[in-house]
C-alpha positions in Angstrom: -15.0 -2.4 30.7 -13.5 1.0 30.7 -15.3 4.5 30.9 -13.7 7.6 29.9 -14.1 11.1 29.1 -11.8 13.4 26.7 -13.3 17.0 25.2 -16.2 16.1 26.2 -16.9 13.0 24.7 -17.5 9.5 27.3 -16.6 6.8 25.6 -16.6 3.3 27.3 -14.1 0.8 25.8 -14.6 -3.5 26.1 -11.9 -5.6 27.1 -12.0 -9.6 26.5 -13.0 -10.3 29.9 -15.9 -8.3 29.8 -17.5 -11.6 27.2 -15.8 -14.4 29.0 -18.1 -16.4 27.6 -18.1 -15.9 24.3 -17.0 -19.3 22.9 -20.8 -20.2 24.8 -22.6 -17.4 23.0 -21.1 -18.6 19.7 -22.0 -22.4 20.3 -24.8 -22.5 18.5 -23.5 -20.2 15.4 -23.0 -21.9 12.1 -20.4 -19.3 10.4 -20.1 -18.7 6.6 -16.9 -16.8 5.8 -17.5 -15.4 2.4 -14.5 -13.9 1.1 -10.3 -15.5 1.4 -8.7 -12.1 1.3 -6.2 -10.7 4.6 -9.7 -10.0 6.5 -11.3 -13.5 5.3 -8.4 -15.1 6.3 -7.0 -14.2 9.6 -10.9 -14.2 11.0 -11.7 -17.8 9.7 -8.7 -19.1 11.1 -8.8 -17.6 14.6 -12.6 -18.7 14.9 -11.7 -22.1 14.1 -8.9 -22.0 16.4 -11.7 -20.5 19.0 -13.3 -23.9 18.5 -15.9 -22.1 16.5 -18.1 -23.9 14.1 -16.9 -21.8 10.4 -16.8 -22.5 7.2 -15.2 -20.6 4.1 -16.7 -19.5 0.8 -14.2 -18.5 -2.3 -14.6 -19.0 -5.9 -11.5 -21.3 -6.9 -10.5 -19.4 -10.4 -10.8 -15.5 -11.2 -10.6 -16.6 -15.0 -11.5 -20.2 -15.5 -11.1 -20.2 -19.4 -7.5 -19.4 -18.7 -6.5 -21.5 -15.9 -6.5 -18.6 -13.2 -7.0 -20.0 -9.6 -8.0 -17.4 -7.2 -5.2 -17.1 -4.8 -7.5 -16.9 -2.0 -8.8 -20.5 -2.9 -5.0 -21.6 -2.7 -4.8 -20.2 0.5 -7.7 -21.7 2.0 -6.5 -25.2 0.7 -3.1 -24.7 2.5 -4.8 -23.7 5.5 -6.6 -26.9 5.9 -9.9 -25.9 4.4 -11.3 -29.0 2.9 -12.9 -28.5 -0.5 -16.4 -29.3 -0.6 -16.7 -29.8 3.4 -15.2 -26.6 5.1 -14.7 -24.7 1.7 -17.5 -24.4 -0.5 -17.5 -22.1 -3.9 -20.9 -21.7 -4.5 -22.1 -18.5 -2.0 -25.5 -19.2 -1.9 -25.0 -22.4 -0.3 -22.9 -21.6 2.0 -25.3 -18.2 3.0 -28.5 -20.9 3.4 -26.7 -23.1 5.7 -25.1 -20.1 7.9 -26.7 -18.7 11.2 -23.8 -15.9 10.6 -22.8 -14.8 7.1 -19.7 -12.7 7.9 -19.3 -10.3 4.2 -15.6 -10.3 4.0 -15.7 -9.2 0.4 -14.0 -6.8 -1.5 -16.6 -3.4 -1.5 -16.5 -4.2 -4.8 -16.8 -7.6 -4.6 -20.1 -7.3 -2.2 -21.8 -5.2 -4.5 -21.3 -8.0 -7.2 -22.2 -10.6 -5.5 -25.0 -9.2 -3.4 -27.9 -10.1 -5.6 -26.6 -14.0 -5.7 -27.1 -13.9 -1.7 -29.6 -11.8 -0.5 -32.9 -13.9 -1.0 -30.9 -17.4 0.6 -30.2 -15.0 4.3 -32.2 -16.7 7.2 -34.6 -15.6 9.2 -32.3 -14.8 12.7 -29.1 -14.9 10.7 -26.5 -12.4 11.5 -25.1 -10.4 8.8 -21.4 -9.8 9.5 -19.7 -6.7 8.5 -15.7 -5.5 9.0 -16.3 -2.1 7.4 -19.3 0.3 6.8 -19.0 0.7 3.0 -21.9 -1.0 1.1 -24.2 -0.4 3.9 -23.4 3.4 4.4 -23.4 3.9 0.4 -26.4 1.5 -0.6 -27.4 3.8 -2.8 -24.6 2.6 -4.7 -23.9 -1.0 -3.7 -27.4 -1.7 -3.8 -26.8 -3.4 -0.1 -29.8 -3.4 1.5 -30.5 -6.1 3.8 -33.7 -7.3 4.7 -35.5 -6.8 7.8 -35.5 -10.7 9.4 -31.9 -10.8 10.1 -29.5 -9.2 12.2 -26.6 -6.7 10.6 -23.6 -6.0 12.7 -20.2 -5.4 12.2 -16.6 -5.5 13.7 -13.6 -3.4 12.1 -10.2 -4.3 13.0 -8.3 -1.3 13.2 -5.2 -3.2 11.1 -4.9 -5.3 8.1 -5.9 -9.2 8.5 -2.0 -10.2 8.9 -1.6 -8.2 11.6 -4.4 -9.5 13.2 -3.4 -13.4 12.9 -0.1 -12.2 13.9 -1.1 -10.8 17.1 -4.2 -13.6 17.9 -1.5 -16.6 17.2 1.2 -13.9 19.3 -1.6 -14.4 22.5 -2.3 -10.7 22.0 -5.0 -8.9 20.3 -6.0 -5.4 17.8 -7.8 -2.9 18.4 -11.3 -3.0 16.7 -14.8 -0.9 16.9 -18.2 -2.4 16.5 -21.6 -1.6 15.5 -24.9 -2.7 15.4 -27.2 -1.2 12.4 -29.9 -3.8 13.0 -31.1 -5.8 15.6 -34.2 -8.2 14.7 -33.2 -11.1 16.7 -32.8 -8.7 20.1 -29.3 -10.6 20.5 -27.5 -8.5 18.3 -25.2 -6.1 20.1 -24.3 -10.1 22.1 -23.6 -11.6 19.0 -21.4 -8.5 17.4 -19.3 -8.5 20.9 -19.0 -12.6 21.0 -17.4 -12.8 17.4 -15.1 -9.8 17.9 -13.2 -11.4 20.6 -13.6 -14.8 18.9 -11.8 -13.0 15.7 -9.2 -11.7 17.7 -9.8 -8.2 19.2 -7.7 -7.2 21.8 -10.6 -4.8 23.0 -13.3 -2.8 21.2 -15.1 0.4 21.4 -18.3 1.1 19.8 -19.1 3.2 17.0 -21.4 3.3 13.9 -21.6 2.0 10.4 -21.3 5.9 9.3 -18.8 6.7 11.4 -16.6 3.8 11.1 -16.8 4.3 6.7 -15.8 7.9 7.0 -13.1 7.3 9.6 -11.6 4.3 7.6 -11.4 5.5 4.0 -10.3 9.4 5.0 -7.3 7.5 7.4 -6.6 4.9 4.7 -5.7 7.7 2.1 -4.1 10.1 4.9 -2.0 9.3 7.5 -2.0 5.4 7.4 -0.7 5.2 4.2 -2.0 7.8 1.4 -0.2 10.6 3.2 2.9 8.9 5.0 3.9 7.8 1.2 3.2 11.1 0.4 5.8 12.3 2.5 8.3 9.6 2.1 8.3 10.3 -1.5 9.1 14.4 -0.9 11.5 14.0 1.4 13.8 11.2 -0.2 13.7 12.6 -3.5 14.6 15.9 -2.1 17.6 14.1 -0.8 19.0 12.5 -3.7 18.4 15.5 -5.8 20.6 17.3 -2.7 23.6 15.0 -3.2 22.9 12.0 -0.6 23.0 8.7 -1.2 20.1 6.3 -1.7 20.7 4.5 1.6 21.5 7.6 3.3 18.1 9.0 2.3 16.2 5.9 2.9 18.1 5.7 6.5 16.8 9.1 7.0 13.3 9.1 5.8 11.8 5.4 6.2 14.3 3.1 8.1 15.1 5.6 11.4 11.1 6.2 11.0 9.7 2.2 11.1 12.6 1.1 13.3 12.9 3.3 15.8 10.8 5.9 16.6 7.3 5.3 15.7 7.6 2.6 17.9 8.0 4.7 20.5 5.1 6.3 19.7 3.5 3.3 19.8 4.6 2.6 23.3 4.0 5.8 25.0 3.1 8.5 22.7 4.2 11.7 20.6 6.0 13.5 23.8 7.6 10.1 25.2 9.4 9.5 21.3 10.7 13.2 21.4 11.4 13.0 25.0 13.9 9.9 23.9 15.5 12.2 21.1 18.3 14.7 21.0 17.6 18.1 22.5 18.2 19.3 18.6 15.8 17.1 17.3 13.3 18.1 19.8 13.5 21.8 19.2 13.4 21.0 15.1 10.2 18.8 15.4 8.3 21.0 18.1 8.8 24.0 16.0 8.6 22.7 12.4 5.0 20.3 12.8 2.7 23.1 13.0 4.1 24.2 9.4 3.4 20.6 8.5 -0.4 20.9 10.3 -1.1 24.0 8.4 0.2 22.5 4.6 -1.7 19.3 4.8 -5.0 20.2 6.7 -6.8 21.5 3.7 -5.7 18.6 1.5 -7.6 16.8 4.6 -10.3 19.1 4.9 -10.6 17.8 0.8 -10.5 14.3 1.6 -13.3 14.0 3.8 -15.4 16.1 1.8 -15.2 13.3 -0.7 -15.6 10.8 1.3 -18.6 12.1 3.0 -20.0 13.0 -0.6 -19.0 9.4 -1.4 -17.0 10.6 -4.7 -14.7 8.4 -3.1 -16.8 5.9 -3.1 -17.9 6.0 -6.5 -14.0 5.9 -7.8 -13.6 2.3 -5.6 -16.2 0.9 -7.2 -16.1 2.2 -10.7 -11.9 1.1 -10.8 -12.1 -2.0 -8.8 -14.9 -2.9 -10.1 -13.4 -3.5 -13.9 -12.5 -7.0 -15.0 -8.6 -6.2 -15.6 -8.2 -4.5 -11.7 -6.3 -7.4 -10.4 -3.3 -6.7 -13.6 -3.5 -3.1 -13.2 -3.4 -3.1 -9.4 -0.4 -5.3 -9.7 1.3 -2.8 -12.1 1.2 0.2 -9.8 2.2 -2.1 -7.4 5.4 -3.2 -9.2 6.2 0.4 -10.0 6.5 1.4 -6.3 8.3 -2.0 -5.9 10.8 -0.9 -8.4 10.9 2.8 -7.6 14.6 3.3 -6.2 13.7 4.6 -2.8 11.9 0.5 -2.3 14.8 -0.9 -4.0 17.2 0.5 -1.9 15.0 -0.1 1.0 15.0 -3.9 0.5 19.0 -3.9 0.4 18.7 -1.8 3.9 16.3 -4.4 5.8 18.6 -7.4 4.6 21.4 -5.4 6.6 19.6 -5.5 9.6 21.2 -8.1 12.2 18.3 -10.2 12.7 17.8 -11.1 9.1 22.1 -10.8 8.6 22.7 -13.2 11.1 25.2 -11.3 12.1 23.5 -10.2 15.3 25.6 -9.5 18.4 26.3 -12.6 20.7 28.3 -12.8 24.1 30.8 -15.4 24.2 32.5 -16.5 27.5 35.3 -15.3 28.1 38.7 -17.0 27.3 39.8 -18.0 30.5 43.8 -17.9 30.1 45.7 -15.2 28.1 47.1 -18.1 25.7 43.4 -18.4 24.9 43.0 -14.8 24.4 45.9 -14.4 21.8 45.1 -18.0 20.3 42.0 -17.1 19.1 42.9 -13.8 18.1 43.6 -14.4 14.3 40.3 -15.8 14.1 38.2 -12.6 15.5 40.5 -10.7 12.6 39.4 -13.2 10.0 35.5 -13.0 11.7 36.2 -9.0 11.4 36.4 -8.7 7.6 33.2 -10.9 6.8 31.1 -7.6 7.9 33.5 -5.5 5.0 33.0 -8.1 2.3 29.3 -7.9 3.1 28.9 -4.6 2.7 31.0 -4.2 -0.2 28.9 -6.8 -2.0 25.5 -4.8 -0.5 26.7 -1.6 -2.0 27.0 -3.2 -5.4 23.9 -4.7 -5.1 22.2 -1.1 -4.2 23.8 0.5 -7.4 22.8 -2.6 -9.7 19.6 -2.5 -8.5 19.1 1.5 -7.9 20.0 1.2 -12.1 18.0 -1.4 -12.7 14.7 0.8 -11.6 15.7 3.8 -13.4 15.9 2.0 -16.8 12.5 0.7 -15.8 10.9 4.1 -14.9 12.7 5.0 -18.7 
């Protein structure tokens, strides 16, 4: 456990050996894990690997009539889940048989399928929660649990894959907690035992509210609404300038992903320009606060609607209709095939460790003769790289054409 104190605020941050005991705590839990999606997913699996008795709830078809599995169902199946044992589709039953009914839902999805579970909750039951929505906007979910059971919640600050990744890795994410109601008295111990049995590296605590406005306003800004945003600008700026598509994906995504926002990761903002050119630094220090001063009103907008929860109501209303799935996958296809992603997929198949052409260190020849013997074959070894490349730029400009006739 960590205390400390920045503009004023203390904030005190849990680390997993603060609940060493946490598989104990959770011995007794039965867990229903309604819901297959990223979330669903990567928290089922790393309870189970926990030794944590779970069990997962999906419906196995989105359209029946026609034959549509839910892919979530699949999933589960190739996980291991047995149907009818440790994957159930009816929700209901898996709710009554659960000491802890972890939501993992879409927002959408929970508001549908809230009615179908609320009167089969158990008295002591916790009622898990990875994100404030339908209990911050119940007015519009029509979430409102009832008094006999516990409701708690733990966010991981990432998306499901990335917290498998890191759990099966032996690390962890970062996550926040809450407790909005605490009938059994063993809340806040519950909430703390399941987020290190998920997966969290460490947590700090917040609330429901805060965790709701927080997520959606950083989900549509800087995490991805905005960084798109930006991508988009500054690589068609480019190519209407005169440089190449890979040149301007190089510039504006690749450099970005590759190298130095994971210096920022490491160390911060002032160790990624202290390991750039004395150029770059003087360009970045005095061009951001231009940056700041454009985008902070379209921020100032943003959480105004969240907060106002016109937000809100636009999730539920569009996810909510029965064709979202096909028209979430055709906005999704149109950034797949707009030419700065087309391009960018060429780019990461150039990259050495997907090439195979990564560097290696042979021993060295230990005679001359061997030196000029082998020779001829580090010449012949020298043009595979050319041919590569030439057959990469034809595949940019076939494809790069390709997504133009399709934007046509």
């Amino acid at each position: 456990m960590k205390t400390f104190e920045i503009g004023g605020v203390k904030e005190t941050v849990y680390e997993r050996k603060d609940i060493p005991n946490f598989k104990q705590l959770l011995k007794s839990e039965t867990v229903a894990v309604l819901g297959y999606g990223p979330q669903g997913r990567a928290q089922s699996l790393n309870l189970r690997d926990n030794g944590v008795k779970v069990f997962v709830c999906s419906r196995k078809y989105i359209d029946e009539a026609k034959g549509i599995k839910d892919p979530g169902y699949t999933n589960a199946v190739a996980d291991g889940w047995v149907p009818g044992e440790t994957l159930l589709e009816d929700l209901p039953t898996g709710v009554r048989n659960a000491t802890v009914v972890m939501f993992l839902l879409s927002d959408a999805g929970q508001k549908a399928c809230w009615p179908q579970i609320k009167d089969h909750l158990r008295e002591g039951a916790a009622l898990y929660f990875s994100h404030g929505f339908s209990i911050v906007y119940r007015d519009l979910t029509g979430v409102v649990p009832p008094k006999y059971v516990d409701v708690i919640m733990v966010a991981p600050k990432g998306s499901g894959t990335t917290l498998r990744r890191l759990y099966v890795a032996g690390s962890g994410i970062n996550c926040s907690f809450a407790v909005e109601q605490n009938y059994t008295g063993r809340a806040r111990e519950r909430c703390m035992a399941l987020g290190v049995g998920i997966g969290c590296g460490y947590m700090f605590e917040t609330t429901f509210k805060q965790e709701v406005f927080s997520d959606l306003t950083g989900e549509r800004g800087v995490l991805m609404g905005a960084i798109y945003g930006l991508f988009r600008a500054q690589y068609d700026l480019f190519r209407e300038r005169g440089h190449s598509p890979a040149e301007a994906f190089n510039e504006t995504v690749e450099e970005a992903t590759q190298s130095l926002y994971p210096l920022v990761g490491e160390n911060g903002m002032d160790w990624m320009y202290r390991n750039c050119s004395a150029t770059a630094q003087r360009g970045a220090l005095d061009w951001y606060k231009k940056f700041e001063q454009a985008v902070r009103p379209v921020f100032e907008e943003l959480y105004e609607k969240v907060a106002s929860a016109e937000e809100t109501k636009r999730v539920l209303e569009f996810n909510s209709q029965a064709d979202y799935l096909e028209k979430l996958n055709q906005e999704l296809t149109q950034i797949a095939n707009d030419e700065m992603w087309l391009v960018g997929k060429i780019v990461r198949e150039l990259r050495p460790e997907r090439s195979g052409q990564g560097v290696t260190f042979a021993k060295a020849a230990p005679k001359k003769a061997a030196a000029k013997k082998a020779a001829p074959k580090k010449a012949k070894a020298a043009k595979k790289p050319l041919k590569a490349a030439k057959k990469v730029a034809k595949k940019v400009a076939k494809k790069v054409a390709k997504g133009k006739k399709a934007r046509k």
